[in-house]
VEXVO-980076 format. One line per field, with one value per atom (N, C-alpha, C): x, y, z. Coordinates in steps of 0.1 Angstrom, whole numbers. Atoms other than C-alpha are relative to their C-alpha. Layout:
// residues N
x	(X  ...)
y	(Y  ...)
z	(Z  ...)
//
This chain:
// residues 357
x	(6  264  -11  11  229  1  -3  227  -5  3  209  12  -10  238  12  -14  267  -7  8  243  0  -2  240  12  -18  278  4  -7  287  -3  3  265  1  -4  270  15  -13  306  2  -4  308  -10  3  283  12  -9  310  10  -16  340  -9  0  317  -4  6  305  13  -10  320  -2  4  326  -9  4  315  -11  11  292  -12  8  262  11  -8  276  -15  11  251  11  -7  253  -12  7  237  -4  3  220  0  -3  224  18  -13  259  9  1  260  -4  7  239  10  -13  271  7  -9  295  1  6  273  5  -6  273  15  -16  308  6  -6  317  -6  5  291  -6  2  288  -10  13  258  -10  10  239  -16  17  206  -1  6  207  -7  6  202  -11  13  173  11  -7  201  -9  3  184  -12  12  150  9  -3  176  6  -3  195  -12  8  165  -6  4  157  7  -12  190  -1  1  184  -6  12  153  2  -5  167  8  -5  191  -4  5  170  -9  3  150  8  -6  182  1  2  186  14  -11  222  -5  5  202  -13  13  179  -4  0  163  -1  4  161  -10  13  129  -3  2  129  -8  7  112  4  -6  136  4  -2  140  9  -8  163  -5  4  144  -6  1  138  -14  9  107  4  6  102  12  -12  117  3  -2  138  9  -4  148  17  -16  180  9  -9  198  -2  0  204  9  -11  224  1  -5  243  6  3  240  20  -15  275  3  -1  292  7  -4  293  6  -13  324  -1  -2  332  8  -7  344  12  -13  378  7  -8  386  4  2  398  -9  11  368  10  -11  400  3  -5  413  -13  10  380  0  2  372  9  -11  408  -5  4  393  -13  8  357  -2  -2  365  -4  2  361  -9  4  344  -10  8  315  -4  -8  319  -15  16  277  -3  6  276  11  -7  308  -4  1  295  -15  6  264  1  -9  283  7  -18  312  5  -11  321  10  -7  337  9  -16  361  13  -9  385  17  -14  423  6  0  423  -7  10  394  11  -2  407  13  -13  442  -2  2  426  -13  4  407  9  -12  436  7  -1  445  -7  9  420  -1  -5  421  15  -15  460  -7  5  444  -8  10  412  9  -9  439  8  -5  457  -4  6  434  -1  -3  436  11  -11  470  0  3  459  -5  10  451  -9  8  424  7  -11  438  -13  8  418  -6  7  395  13  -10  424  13  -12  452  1  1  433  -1  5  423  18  -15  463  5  -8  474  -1  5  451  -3  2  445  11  -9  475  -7  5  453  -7  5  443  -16  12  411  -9  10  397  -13  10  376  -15  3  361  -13  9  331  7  -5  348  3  4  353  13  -19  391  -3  0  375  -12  12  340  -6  8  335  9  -7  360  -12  11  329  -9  1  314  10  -12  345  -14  5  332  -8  14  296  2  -2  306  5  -7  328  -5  7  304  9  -6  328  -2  4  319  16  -12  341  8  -6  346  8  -10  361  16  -15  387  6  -5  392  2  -1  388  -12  6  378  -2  0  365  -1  -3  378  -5  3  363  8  -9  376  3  -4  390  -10  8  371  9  -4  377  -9  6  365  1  -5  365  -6  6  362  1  0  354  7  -15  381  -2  0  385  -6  4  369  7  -9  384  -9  7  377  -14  7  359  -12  11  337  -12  9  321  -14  18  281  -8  5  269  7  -9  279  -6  8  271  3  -1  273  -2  3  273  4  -3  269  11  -6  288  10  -9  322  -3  3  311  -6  3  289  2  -7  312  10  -9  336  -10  9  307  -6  6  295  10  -12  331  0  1  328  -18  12  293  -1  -3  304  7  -10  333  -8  6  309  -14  11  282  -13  11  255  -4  8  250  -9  7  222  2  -6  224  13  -12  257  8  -6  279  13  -15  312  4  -11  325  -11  8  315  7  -5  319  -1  0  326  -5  5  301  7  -9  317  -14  8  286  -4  12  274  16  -10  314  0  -2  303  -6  1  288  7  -17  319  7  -7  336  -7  7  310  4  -3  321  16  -14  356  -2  3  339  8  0  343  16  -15  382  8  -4  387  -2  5  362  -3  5  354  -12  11  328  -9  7  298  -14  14  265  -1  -5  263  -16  15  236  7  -4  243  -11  4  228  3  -9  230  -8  5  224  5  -7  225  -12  9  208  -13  12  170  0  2  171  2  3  165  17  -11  206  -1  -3  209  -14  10  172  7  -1  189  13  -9  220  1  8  203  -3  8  180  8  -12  211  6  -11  231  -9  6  202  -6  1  192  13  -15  232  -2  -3  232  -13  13  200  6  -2  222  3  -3  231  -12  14  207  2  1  209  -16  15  183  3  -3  181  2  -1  191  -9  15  155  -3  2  162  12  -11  190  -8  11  167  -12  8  139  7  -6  162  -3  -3  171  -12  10  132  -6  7  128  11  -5  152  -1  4  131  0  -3  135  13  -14  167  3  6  155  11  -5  174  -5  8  167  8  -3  171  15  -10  207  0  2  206  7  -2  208  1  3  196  -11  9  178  -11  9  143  -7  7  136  -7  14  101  3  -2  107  9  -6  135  -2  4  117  -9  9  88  5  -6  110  9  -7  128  -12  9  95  -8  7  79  8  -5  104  -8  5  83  -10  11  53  -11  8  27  0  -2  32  14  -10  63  1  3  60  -4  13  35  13  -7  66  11  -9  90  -6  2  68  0  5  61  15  -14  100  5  0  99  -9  15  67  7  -5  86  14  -19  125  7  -10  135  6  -9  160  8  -5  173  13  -7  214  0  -8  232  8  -9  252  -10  4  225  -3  -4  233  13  -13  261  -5  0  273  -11  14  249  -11  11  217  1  4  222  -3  6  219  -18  19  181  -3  7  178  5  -3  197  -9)
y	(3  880  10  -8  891  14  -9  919  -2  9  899  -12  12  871  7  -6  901  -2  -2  908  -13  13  870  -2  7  862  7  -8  891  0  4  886  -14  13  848  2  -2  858  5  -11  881  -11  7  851  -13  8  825  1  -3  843  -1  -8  853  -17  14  812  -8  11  788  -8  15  750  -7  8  748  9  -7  778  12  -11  801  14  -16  841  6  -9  868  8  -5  891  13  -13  929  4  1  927  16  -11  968  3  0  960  -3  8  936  8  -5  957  13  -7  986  -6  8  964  -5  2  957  14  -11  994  3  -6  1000  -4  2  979  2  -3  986  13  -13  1021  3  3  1014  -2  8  998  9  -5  1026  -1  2  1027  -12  8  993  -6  3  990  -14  6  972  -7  0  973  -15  13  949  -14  12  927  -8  6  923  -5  11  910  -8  19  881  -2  8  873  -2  4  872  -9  12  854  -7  12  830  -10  5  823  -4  0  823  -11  11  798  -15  10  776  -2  6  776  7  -6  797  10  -8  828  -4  2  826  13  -11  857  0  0  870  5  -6  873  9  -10  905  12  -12  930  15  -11  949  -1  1  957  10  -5  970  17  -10  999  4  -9  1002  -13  9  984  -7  9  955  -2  0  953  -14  10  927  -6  -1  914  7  1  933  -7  7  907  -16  16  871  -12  10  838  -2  6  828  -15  9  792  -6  5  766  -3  7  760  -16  20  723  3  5  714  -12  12  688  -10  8  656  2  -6  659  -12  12  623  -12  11  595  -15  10  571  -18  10  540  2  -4  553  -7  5  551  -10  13  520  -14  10  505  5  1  522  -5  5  509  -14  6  483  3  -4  502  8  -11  532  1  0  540  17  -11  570  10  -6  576  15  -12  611  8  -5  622  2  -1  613  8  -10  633  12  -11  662  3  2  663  15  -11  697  -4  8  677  -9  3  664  3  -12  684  -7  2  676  -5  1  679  -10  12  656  -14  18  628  0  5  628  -4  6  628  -19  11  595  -12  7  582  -3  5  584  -7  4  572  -15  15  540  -6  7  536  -6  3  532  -11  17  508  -12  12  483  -4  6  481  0  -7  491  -12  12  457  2  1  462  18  -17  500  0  -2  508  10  -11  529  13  -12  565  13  -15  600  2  -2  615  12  -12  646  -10  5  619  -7  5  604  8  -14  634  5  2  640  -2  12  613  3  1  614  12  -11  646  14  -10  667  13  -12  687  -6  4  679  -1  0  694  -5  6  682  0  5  659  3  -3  679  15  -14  709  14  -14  742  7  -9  772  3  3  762  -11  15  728  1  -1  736  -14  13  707  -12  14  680  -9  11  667  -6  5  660  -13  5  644  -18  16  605  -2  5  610  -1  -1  624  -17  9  592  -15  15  565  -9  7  558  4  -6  560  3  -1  568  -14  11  536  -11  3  522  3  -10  552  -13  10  529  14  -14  566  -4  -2  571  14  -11  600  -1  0  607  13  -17  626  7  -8  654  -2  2  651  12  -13  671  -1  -2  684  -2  3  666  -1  -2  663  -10  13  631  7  -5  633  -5  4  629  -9  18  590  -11  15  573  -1  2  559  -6  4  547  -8  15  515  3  -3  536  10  -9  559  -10  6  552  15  -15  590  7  -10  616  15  -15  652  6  -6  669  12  -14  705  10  -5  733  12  -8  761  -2  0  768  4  -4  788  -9  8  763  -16  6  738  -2  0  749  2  4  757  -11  15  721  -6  8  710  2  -5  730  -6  9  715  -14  13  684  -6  3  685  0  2  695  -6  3  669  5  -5  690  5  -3  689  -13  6  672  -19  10  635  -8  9  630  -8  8  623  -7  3  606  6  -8  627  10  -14  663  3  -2  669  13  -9  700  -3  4  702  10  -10  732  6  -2  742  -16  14  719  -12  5  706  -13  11  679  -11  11  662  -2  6  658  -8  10  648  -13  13  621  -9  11  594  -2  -2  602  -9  1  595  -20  13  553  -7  3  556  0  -7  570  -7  5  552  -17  14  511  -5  1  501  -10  3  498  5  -12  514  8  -9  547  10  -11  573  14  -15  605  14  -12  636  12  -9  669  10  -13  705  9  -15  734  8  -9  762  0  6  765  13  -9  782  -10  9  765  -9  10  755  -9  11  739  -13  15  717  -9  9  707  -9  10  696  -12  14  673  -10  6  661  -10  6  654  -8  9  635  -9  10  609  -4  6  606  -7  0  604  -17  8  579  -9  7  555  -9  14  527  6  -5  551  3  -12  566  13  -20  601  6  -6  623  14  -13  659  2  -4  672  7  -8  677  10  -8  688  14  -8  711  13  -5  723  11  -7  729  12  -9  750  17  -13  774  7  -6  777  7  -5  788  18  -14  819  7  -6  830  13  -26  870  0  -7  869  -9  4  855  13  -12  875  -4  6  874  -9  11  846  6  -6  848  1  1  859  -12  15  832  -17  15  804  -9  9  775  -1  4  776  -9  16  736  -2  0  731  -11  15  689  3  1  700  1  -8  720  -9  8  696  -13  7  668  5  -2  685  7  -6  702  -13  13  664  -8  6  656  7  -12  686  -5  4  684  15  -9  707  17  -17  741  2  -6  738  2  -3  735  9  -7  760  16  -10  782  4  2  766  11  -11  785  6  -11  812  10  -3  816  6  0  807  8  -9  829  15  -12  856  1  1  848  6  -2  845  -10  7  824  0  -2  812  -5  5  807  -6  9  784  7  -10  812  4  -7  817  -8  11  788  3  -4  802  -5  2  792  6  -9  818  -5  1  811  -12  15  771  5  -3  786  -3  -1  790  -17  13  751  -7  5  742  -2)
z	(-12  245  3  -2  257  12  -12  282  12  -12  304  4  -2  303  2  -7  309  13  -20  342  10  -3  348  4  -2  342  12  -12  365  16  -9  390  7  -3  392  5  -2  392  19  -10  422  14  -10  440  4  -2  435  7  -10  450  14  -18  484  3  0  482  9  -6  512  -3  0  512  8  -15  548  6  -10  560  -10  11  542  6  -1  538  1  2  544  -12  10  517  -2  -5  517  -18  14  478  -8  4  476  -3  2  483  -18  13  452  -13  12  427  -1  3  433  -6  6  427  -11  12  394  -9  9  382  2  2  391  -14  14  364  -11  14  335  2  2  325  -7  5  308  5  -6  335  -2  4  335  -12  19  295  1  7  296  6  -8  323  13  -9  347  10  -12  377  -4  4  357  -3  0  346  13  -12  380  10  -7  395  -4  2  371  7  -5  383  12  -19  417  -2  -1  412  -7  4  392  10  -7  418  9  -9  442  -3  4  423  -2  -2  419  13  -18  460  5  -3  458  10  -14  475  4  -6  502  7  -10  515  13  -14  549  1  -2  559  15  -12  582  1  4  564  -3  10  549  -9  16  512  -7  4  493  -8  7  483  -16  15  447  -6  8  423  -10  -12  421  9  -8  453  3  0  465  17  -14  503  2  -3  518  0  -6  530  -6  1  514  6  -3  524  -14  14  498  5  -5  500  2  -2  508  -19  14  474  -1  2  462  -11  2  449  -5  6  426  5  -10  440  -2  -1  450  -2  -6  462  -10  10  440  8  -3  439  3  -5  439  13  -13  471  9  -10  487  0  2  475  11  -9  491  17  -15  529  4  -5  525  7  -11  545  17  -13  575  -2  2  564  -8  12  542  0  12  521  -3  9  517  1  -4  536  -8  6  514  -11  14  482  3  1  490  6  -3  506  -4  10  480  9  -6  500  8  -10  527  -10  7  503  -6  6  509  3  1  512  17  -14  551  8  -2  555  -2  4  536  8  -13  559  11  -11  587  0  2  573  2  3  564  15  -15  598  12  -6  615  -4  7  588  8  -5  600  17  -13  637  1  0  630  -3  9  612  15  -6  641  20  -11  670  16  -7  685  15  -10  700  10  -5  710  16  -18  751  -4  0  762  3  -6  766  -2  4  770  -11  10  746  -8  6  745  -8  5  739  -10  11  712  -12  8  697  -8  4  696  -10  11  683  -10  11  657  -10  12  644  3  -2  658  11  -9  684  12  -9  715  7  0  712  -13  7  680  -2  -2  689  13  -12  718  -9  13  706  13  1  707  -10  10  691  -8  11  676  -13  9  659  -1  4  651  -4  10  628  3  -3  646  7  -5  668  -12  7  640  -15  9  618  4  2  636  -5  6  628  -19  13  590  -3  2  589  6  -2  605  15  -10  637  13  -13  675  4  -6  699  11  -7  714  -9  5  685  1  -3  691  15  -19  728  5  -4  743  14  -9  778  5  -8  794  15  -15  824  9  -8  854  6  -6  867  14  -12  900  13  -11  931  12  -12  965  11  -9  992  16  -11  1029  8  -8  1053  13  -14  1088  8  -14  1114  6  -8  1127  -11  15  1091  -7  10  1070  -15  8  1035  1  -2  1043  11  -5  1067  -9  9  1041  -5  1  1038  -11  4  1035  -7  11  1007  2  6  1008  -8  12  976  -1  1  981  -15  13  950  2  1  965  11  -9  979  18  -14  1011  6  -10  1026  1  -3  1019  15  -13  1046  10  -9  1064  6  -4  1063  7  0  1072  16  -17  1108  8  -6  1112  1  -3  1104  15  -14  1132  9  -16  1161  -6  -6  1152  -7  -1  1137  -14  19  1100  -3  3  1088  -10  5  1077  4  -7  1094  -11  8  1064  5  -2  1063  -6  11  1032  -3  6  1020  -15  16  980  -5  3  969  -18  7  939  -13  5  922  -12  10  904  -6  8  876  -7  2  873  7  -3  891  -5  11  866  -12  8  849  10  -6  877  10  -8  894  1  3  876  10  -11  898  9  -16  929  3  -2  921  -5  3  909  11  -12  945  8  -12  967  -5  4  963  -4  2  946  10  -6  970  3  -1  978  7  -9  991  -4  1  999  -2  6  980  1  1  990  -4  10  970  5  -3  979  -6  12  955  4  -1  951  -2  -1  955  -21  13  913  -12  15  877  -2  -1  878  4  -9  907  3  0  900  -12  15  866  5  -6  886  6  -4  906  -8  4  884  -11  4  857  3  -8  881  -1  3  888  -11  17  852  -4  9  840  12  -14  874  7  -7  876  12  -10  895  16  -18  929  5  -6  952  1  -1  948  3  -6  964  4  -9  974  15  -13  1007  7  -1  1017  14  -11  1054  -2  2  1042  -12  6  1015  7  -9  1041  8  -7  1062  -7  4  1033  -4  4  1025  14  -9  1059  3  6  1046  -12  11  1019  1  -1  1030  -3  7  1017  -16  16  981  -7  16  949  -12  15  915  -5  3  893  -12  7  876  -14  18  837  -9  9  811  6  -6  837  -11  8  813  10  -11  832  -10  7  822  7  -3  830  7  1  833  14  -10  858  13  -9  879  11  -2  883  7  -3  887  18  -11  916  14  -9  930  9  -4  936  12  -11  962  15  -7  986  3  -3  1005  -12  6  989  7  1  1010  -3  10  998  -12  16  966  -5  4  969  0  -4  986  -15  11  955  -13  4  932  -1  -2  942  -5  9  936  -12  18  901  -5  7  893  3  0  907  -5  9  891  8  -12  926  -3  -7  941  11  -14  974  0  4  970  17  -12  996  10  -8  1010  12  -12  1036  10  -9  1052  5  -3  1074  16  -18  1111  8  -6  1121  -2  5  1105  8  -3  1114  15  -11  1150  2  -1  1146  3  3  1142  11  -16  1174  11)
//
């Protein structure tokens, strides 16, 4: 063997063990070229270092490494990037091509056979499961997205993206099946709401949709004497942006009928995306901002703070929620955002609503 093909072998070798099925590795190439001399006692005699970097750049020509392009090098001539990904290792098919064959019936196999890493042992069970279900899905009810998730793959979360199941949200797409073949409903979450003393269901018209706890209860004492804006029948505790999970609730609760939904959050990049969310998710209601409720809190812009870290500031959102305003508002709403202010809901208290009496 050549001494370029011990360097090869060894270094191929030492890429295969750090090689996943499912994710690239970084890999620190000073680290690597140790781990070289440790084992050959010869390596400067035999100009080591020239031949470990064909090898790299061979590899790097097959597509195993990829450098990091950061601008750091490993020091020595010709130099070569710090830091590489060592690509996913593909794996020889695993699956018996007969097998398949007996579930393409339901299933088609095309993203497996050109991903053969995903044919791994755990995969194909949970196929197999999922085949036992389509076969008899007929006689199956609708049940939760967790209770299908269950059933089917032994975990409640699965099918759900988190950081226990990384790659279960993906399993249906890998495998070509929605979720409504599953017969899976998502269910909304339940909220806390508050009717006005003497209505009853069948009188609810008005909705107020508030983003924060405190001028929830606040609205609840303005509601009793009379003097919250709009004059709802029910107050919704929005709970932040949890209420676009739980919206869909609203019509398991109340009868289906038309209702005017007003919504008040914070005047800051969240609470425009909340809004704006809900009547996107929600073309068939009327949803609309709480524009005199809105107005109020713009007329407590001296107690502005800063905008809270890691708010998404969605341009589309902003605009979309600034076009409900006359123009010195808007002009006010900017001035906001230009500065990475924000005006929360909390300064809407018993007190303050005084001014507007």
């Amino acid at each position: 063997m050549s001494t370029i093909d011990v360097i090869e072998t060894r270094v191929r070798g030492f890429i295969a063990d750090i090689q996943h099925p499912k994710q690239k590795k970084k890999l620190n190439i000073n680290d690597l070229e140790l781990q070289l001399r440790k084992l050959l006692v010869d390596y400067f005699e035999m100009d080591g270092y020239s031949l470990f970097y064909r090898v790299i750049e061979t590899l790097q020509t097959e597509g195993q490494l990829i450098p990091i392009q950061n601008n750091q090098y490993n020091g020595r001539t010709p130099a070569l990037a710090l830091y590489y990904w060592v690509n996913i290792k593909v794996q020889a098919d695993k699956w018996d091509r007969l097998e398949m064959m007996k579930l393409s019936d339901q299933f088609d196999f095309s993203y497996y056979e050109r991903h053969p890493e995903w044919q791994t042992k755990d995969e194909w069970s949970r196929i197999q499961n999922l085949y036992t279900f389509l076969k008899s899905s007929q006689e199956r009810e609708i049940v939760s997205l967790e209770e299908r998730s269950l059933g089917l793959f032994g975990h409640e979360k699965f099918l759900m993206d988190s950081d226990s199941f990384p790659d279960g949200k993906g399993f249906l797409s890998r495998i070509g099946i929605s979720e409504d073949q599953l017969k899976i409903v998502h269910n909304g979450e339940p909220f806390v709401f508050w009717m006005k003393q003497g209505k009853e269901i069948k009188d609810i018209q008005r909705v107020l949709i508030v983003e924060n706890l405190s001028f929830f209860h606040t609205s609840i004492k303005l509601l009793e004497t009379n003097q919250l804006d709009y004059e709802p029948e029910l107050i919704i505790y929005g709970e932040g942006t949890k209420i676009e999970r739980s919206f869909s609730f609203f019509f398991r609760m109340f009868p289906q009928k038309s209702y005017l939904f007003y919504y008040a959050g914070n005047l800051d990049a969240a609470g425009y995306g909340i809004l704006i969310r809900l009547i996107e998710k929600y073309p068939d209601c009327c949803i609309q901002p709480a524009l005199k409720i809105y107005r109020k809190m713009l007329e407590c812009i001296e107690q502005r703070n800063d905008q809270k870290i890691g708010q998404t500031q969605n341009i589309k959102n902003r605009d979309l929620f600034f076009q409900w305003f006359t123009e010195e508002e808007q002009t006010l709403l900017m001035q906001l955002w230009q500065e990475n202010k924000r005006i929360p809901q909390e300064v809407l208290t018993i007190e303050t609503w005084r001014r507007w009496m």
